[in-house]
Each structure stands twice: as C-alpha cells, then as structure tokens.
C-alpha positions, 0 to 999 in steps of 0.5 A, a space after each residue: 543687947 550686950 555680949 557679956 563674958 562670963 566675969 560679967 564685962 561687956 566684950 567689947 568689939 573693935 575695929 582698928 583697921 576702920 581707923 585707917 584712911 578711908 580708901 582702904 574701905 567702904 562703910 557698909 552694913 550687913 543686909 538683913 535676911 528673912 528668917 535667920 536660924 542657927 545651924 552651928 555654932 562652935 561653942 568652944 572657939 566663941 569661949 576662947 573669944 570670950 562670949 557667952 552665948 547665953 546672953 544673945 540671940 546667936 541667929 539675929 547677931 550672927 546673920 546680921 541682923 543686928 549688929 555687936 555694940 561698938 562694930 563698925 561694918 567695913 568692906 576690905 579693899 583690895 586687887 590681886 592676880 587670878 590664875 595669873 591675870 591681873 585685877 586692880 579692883 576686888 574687894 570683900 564683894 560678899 563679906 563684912 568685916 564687923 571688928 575685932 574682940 581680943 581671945 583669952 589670950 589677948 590676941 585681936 580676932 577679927 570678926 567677919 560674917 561671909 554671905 551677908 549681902 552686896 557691898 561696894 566691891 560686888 560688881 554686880 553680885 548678890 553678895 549671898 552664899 548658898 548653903 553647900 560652900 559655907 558648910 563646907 568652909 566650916 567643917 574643912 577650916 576647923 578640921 585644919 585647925 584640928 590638923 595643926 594648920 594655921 587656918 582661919 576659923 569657923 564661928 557659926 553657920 546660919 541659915 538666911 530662910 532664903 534662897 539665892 540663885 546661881 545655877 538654880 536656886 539654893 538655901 542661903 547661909 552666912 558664916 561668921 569667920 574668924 582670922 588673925 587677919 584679912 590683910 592679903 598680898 592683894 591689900 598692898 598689890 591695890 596701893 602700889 597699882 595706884 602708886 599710893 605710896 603714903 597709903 601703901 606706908 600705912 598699910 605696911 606700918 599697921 601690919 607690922 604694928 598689929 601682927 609683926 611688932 619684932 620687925 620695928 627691930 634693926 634698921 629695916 622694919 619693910 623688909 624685916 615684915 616681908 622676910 617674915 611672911 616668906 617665913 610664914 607661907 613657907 610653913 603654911 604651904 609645906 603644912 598643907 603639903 604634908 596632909 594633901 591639901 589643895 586650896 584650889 584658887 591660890 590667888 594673892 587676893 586668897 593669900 593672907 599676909 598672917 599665914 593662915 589658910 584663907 578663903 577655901 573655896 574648891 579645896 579638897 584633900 588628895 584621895 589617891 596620890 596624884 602629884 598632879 591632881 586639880 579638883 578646882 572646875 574653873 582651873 582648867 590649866 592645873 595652875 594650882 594644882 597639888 605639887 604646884 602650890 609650893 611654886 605658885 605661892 613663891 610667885 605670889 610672895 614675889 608680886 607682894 615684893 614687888 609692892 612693897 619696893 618703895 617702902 624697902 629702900 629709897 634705892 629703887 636698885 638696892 631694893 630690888 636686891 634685897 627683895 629678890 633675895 629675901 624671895 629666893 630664900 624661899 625654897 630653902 624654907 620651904 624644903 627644910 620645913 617640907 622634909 621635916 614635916 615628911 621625916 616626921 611622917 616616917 617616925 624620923 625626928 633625927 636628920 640623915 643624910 638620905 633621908 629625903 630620898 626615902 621620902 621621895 622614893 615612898 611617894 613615887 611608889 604611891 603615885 605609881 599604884 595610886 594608894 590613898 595618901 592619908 592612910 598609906 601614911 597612917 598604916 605605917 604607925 602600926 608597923 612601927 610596933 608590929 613586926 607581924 608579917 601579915 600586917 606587912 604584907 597588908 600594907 604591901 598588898 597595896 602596891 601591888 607587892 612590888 619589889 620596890 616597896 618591899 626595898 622601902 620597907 626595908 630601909 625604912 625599917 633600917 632608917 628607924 634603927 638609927 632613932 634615939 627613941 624606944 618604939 612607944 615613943 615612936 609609935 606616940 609620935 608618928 601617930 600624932 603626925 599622920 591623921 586617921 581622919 581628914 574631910 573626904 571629898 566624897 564626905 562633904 559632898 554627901 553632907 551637903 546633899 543631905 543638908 540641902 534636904 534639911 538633914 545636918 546629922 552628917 555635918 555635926 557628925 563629921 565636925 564631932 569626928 575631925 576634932 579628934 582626927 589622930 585618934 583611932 575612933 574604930 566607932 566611926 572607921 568607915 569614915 576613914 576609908 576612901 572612896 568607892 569607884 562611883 563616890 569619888 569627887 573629880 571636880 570641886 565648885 568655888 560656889 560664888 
C-alpha cells in the first residue's frame, strides 16, 4: 500500500544516505513484531511530512511490519567517546533509518523507526525498546519543539504486543523519529579512526551538500561546514541552558551534526535549581552534569575537529591552526547566545552593560534557596505588570525574603525602565520566553507507571498540555507545580 497525500500523489520516500558507499551502513530490515497497535500518532507532523493517515494501517508501517514503497532499510555506522572513553565501533544497534520524504516546505526528513529489532551494530542486544523510554522520548522531544528548541521529533508510538526483558520484563514500543539528520560527530570520528579518508570526503561532501550547501561558498567548504556546526551547538547548548534541560548522556555518538537535540535518553529538566545537578544513574562523575554541557560539547566539537583535519588543509599544521581556532570561537557564540536568551527571560531585549550581572546575580540566589527554575522565571512576567506588593512579596517569600533578592528586584525593576518598550509589550514578550509548562520529571514518571497498566490518559493529557507551553492553561495549573518532597525524581534510566 501506497501513502497518498492528500493532492492524490503518492509520497515518495528516499533514501540518499543508501546512495553512499556501502561501509557507511548495513542493509537490514525491521524485525516484525506480534501484535503491533497504535498508541499515538501525531497527526500534525505526519501533514507537515505530507501523509494521510487515512490511506495506511498506521500499526503494521509504523511497527515494521511492513514497509513504505521506495525504503531502503539501513542501519547507520558510527564510533564516538562515552563519558570520555573511546569506542571505534557503535552503530544504530536498535534502529532503522527507513529513508526520507520531503515536508511541505521541501526540506528532507529522515524516517527512522527505534526499537525495531537487532541489527549489525547490536552487539549482543535484542534491538527492542521497552515501553517507559519511548513514551518519554515522545512526549519530551515534541514538548522541546513546542519550547522552540531544535529537536528531533516524535511521529508515533507503537506498541510491539510483546515483552522485552532488562531488569524484568516490560511491554515493547517502537518510535518513529524524525530528524533533519542522523549524522553525528561519531559518523566522521568512525572514518577518521580507520584513516578512510576518501570515506571521511564523502561523508563530509554529502553533509554539506544536504544540510550546509552555502559552505561550497569561498575557498574552504570543510572548515566552512565546521564553523557551521560550532555555530549551531552553540545555540542548541545555550537553548537547552535556557529552560534547564539536561541531556544526560552528551556523547558525541549523541551529537547531531544538524543541531538538534538527538537521542534523549535520561534527560530530564531542573526542578530546583542546582547548577550541579545529574539525574543520569550511569554518570556517576556528573560529567553531564547541568552547568557542564556547555564544556562538554566544546569538547565534543573539538573531537569532530579533529576528524576532519584531513580534509581542512593538506598542511597538517595549518589545519590544525584554523581548526583550533574555529573551536576557541565557541565560548564567545555560546555566551552571546546564552545572555541573550537570559536577558530575554528577564523582559531585556536591549543590551546594558551589566546585564550579565543581573543574570548572575538572580541565579546565585535561586541556587541558594533552591527555588524551582521554570516558575521562578515565569513569576516574573506578572510583576512586569504588577506593581501589587503582595505579589512581590509572594515572589520573595521564596527566597526566604532575603535582602539580596529584594536588591535584585529592585535593579531589576530599574533595569526594565531602561527598555524602549511600554509594559504590555514587555509582559507579551516575556511570557512567550518563560514557559509555564515543561515535562516534569516526577510527571513523566507517573505517566509511565500509569502506561505499563494500560492507562495512557496521562500521556495524551500531557502532550495536549505541553503544545501550548506559555500559555496560562489555569485548567491544568497543577500541572505546573513542582514536585512534593515524596515525588521528586533523583536519578533517570537511559532504558537500553
């Protein structure tokens, strides 16, 4: 069966990365499961790719069952540094890249299902998901695209009407992701370990002409594409920063060379803020740790350098030059990006000297009295408007009152006088910057629980809430709040 759009044509899929040497993959097909049923499928992304769900049995094509006409099932090969260490062979061990299918607006999407069996690359695994980790992918990746994030997406959850083992048994569940790209800094990390410099061009030749065409433009394209990518993860990181994300396992087989957030595994979002806080139970270092990302990806951009510095000059010297200079270029991306992002949270759109002092100086205070970093942000927009003392001193009621925070008001307060902006426009502003909603950690967990007895009330609920994540929604208010002493998540599983 065909999927037909809705003009009537037939959606072709495609698979251009299949059109690449044969050692940048293996051939391997889904591996067909018991009783495949539909628990979600996101409507709205599947128009914007173009298909009418309509015209398919979303269970049997999104599972694996059976495949799209014109797929080529590939497994990706890569290698990359975990937590540091070294690993020359990794691979998609439980995924498969089916192809791509151009959206509406005529950018190539790949299509990959994740949980879909064993392939080349699964050293000894089943290749399978379990219900809890795909569930929580898909409600966290499409909140992140509704927080403005660049993020892979979530097409669908299925479940396998089977059960998979790891420390006991659980149902199984496919998800059907989509991403600009799967490329990583591990794809070009796996060529350059084998010395497969003419694979290492390809790869690179293929980026460029796929993702990054306005790189072919001057003299360099190779370090052209890698400023680009600096570029890149230097917004994503800060983006991430900005809302209290935590990836939990930023290895550079989990950095996409596209910039979007890829592979969530223990991710999870900071309740109270802690600058130090790890919620992975497999980074026992704090390696990954929130205030670390920024660092740790800086390292991972320096690994990709690294790769590519036989195809950036023929002058193994020079090359190393202007790599290491298009690497030490990233702290100053990232914190122009981070302190805009930061200045915007505070209703600052115009640049002050001191402003990052302000910034600085509101976070040490959160840290000291622990106060929740989504709603300490969002409590600010109503005091944009509100000259009401009692709501002043709500918000300073949670810092213990201190004499401290009621100076950063105060400057704050001063700080805001200096905007061009009347008040309404400001308060538009800064609430579209500070969500009200994010994926709490103690949320998805109950929703998890509540799935693996066959209830997904608290799933959809929680998808219907987060599309709409800076608007008020005072039907679901509960849903802001963080959590209870007896609720809070301390450690988060990657789930393999």
């Amino acid at each position: 069966m065909d999927i037909i759009s809705k003009n009537g044509e037939v959606v072709k899929f495609d698979n251009s990365f299949y059109r690449l040497p044969d050692n940048f993959y293996s051939n391997v097909n889904p591996t067909p499961v018991k009783n495949p049923g539909v628990i979600k499928i996101n409507e709205s992304l599947a128009k914007f790719l173009g298909f009418n769900l309509e015209s398919v049995d979303c269970d049997k094509y999104f599972s694996g069952n059976i495949l799209f006409k014109g797929s080529n099932p590939i497994s990706m090969a890569y290698a990359g540094h975990q937590f540091g260490h070294w690993v020359p062979q990794l691979g998609d061990g439980r995924a498969v890249l089916l192809g791509e299918v151009i959206d509406t607006k005529g950018h190539r999407r790949d299509i990959q299902l994740k949980g879909s069996g064993p392939t080349p690359f699964s050293r000894m695994g089943d290749g399978r998901a379990w219900l809890g980790p795909i569930l929580r992918e898909y409600i966290v990746s499409e909140a992140m695209n509704k927080l403005n994030i660049p993020t892979t997406r979530a097409l669908s959850a299925i479940s396998t009407g089977e059960h998979i083992y790891r420390e006991q048994e659980f149902p199984g569940a496919i998800l059907t992701r989509v991403a600009h790209s799967h490329i990583r800094v591990g794809t070009f990390q796996y060529f350059s370990a084998r010395q497969d410099i003419k694979s290492l061009k390809i790869l690179a030749d293929y980026v460029i002409e796929r993702h990054y065409p306005h790189c072919q433009d001057g003299k360099n394209s190779y370090i052209n594409l890698f400023k680009e990518i600096v570029k890149r993860q230097a917004i994503l990181i800060s983006k991430w920063m900005s809302v209290g994300f935590i990836h939990g396992v930023m290895n550079t087989d989990n950095t996409s060379i596209y910039g979007e957030t890829i592979d969530y595994g223990p991710c999870a979002f900071l309740d109270e803020y802690d600058s130090n806080k790890v919620f992975s139970s497999i980074d026992q270092t704090g390696r990954y740790a929130y205030k670390n990302q920024p660092e740790i990806i800086r390292w991972n951009l320096a690994c990709l350098a690294s790769s590519l510095l036989p195809l950036i000059h023929d002058d193994e010297k020079q090359s190393i030059i202007l790599a290491q200079n298009a690497v030490d270029e990233f702290p100053d991306l990232y914190k122009e990006e981070w302190l805009k992002l930061f200045r915007n949270k505070l209703g600052l759109q115009n640049k002050k000297e001191n402003d990052e002092r302000l910034i600085d100086s509101l976070l040490l205070q959160m840290e000291k009295h622990k106060t929740d970093f989504t709603l300490t942000f969002r409590n600010l927009c109503t005091l944009v408007m509100d000259n009401n003392e009692s709501d002043f001193q709500k918000f300073r009621n949670h810092f213990s009152n201190s004499k401290d925070i009621n100076n950063w008001l105060s400057n704050w307060k001063s700080r805001l006088s200096f905007e061009k902006r009347n008040k309404d426009n400001i308060f538009t502003f800064i609430k579209d910057i500070n969500p009200a909603y994010i994926p709490r950690n103690h949320r998805i967990e109950e929703m998890i629980n509540k799935a693996l007895e066959g209830d997904y009330s608290l799933f959809n609920l929680l998808n219907e809430i987060l599309s709409t994540p800076f608007n008020d929604q005072k039907e679901y208010q509960e849903y802001q709040v963080p959590p209870k002493e007896n609720q809070i998540v301390k450690q988060t599983f990657c789930g393999t």
